[in-house]
C-alpha positions as CSV (number, residue, x, y, z in Angstrom):
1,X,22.3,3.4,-2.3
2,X,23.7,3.6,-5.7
3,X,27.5,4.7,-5.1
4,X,26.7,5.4,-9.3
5,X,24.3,7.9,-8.8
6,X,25.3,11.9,-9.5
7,X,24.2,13.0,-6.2
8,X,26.0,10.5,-4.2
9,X,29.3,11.0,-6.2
10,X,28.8,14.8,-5.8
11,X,28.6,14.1,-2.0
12,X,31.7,11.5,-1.8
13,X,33.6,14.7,-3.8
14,X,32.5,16.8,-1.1
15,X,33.7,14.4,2.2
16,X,37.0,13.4,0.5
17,X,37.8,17.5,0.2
18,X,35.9,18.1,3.8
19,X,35.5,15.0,5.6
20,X,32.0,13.5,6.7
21,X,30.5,17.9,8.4
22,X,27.7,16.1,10.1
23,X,27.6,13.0,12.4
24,X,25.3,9.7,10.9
25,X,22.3,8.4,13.3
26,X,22.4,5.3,14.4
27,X,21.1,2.4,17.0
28,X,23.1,0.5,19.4
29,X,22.9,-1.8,16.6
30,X,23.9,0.1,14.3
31,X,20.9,0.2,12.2
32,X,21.2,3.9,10.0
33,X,18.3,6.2,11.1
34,X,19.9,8.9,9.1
35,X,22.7,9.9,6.8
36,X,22.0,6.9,4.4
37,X,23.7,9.1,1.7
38,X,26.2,10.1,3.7
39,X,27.0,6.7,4.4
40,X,27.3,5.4,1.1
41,X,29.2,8.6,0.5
42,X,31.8,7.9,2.6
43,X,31.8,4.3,1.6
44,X,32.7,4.8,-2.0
45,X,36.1,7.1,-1.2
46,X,37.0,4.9,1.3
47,X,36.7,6.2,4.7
48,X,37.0,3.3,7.6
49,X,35.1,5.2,9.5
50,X,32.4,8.0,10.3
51,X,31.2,9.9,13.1
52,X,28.2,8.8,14.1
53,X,25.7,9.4,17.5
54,X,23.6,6.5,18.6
55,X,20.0,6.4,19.6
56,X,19.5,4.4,22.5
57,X,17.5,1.8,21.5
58,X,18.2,-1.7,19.7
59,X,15.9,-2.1,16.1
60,X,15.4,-5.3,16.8
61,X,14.3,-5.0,20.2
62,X,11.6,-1.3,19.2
63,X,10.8,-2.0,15.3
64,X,8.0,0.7,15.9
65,X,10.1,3.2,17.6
66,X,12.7,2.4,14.4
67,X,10.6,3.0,11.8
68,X,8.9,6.5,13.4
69,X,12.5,7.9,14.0
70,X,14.0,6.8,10.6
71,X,10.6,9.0,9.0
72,X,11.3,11.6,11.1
73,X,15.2,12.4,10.8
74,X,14.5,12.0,7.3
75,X,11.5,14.4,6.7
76,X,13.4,17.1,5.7
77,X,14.8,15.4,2.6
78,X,13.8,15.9,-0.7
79,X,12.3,12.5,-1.7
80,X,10.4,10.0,-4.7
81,X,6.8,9.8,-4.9
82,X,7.5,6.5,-4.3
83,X,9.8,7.2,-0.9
84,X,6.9,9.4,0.4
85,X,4.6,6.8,-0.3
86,X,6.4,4.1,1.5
87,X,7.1,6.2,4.8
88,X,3.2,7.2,4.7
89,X,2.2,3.2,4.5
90,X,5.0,2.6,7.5
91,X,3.3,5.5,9.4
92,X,-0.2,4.1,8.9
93,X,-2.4,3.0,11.1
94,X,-4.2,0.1,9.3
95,X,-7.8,0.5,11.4
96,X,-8.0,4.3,10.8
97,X,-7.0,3.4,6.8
98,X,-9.8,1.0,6.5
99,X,-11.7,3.7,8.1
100,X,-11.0,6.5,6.0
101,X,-11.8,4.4,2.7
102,X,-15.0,3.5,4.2
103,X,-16.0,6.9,4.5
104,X,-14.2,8.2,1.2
105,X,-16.6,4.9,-0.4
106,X,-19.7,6.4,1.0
107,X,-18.7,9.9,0.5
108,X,-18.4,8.8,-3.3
109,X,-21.4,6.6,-4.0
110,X,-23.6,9.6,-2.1
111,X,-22.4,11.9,-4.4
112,X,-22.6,9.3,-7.4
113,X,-26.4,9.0,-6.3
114,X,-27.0,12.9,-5.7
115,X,-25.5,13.4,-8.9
116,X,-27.7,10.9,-11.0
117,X,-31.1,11.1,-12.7
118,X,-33.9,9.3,-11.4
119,X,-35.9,6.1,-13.2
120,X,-38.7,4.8,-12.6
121,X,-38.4,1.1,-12.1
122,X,-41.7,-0.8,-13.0
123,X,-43.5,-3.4,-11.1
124,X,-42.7,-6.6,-12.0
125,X,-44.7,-8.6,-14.5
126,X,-46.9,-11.4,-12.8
127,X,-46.1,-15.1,-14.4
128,X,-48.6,-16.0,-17.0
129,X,-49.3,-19.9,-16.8
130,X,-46.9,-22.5,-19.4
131,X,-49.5,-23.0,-22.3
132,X,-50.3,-26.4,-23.4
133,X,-47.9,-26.4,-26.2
134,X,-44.6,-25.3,-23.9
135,X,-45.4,-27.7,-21.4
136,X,-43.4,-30.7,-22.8
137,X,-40.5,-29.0,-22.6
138,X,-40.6,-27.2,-19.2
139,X,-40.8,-31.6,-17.8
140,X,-37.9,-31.9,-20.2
141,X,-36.1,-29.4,-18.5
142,X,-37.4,-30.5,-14.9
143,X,-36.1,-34.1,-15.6
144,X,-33.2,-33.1,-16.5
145,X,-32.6,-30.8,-13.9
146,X,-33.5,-33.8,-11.4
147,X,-30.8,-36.0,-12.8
148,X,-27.9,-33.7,-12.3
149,X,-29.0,-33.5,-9.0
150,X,-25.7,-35.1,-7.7
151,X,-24.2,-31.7,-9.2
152,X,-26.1,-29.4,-7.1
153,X,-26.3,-26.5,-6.8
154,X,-27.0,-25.5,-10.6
155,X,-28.1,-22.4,-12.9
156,X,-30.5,-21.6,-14.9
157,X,-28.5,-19.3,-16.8
């Protein structure tokens, strides 16, 4: 946090006139699950200390549990695009993602396919024999072909 920003100055005005109105969240390892600002807050005017009420878990020991709680406390908060974001990609579950873009891809390409116009794709065009005269160079091309053959596989764009 920004000790800088507008909001958190506004905030450290308010708890140096009032004091810190509402206790942070923490774990028993004191990992902040909510009152980030206020913490900052609080920080910046000084205060050794805040109230606080612990969760009863260790971070370390329940990273899942950490991150579901730190969404939740803080769902009520204004927040970024970006914030939202974030907590949404923490929340995921990476199987049902890859799930639901599969099905948004096929969802798309049918309606890409129901939405386009028909052509009609002709048959293909049967190989007329190499005349006399274009002969030489097709064995050109086959020798040379064989002698890159060390350089396998190769084009014949």
């Amino acid at each position: 946090m920004d000790p800088c920003d507008p909001t958190i100055k506004a905030l450290a005005a308010s708890i140096r006139k009032h004091g810190v109105r509402e206790p942070l969240v923490a774990t028993q390892d004191g990992w902040i699950l909510s009152g980030h600002r206020r913490h900052a807050a609080a920080r910046s005017v000084g205060l050794p200390t805040v109230p606080c009420r612990f969760e009863p878990f260790h971070r370390k020991d329940d990273p899942d549990r950490f991150l579901v709680l730190l969404r939740e406390y803080n769902r009520k908060r204004v927040k970024s695009l970006d914030e939202q974001l974030r907590e949404e990609i923490v929340s995921c579950d990476p199987k049902e993602a890859y799930c639901s873009l599969i099905d948004y891809r096929n969802e798309k390409a049918a309606e890409a396919v129901a939405g386009a116009d028909a052509i009609v794709i002709p048959r293909a065009k049967e190989r007329v024999t190499i005349s006399a005269a274009k002969q030489p160079l097709l064995d050109a091309i086959k020798s040379v072909i064989r002698e890159q053959k060390d350089f396998w596989p190769l084009t014949d764009r």
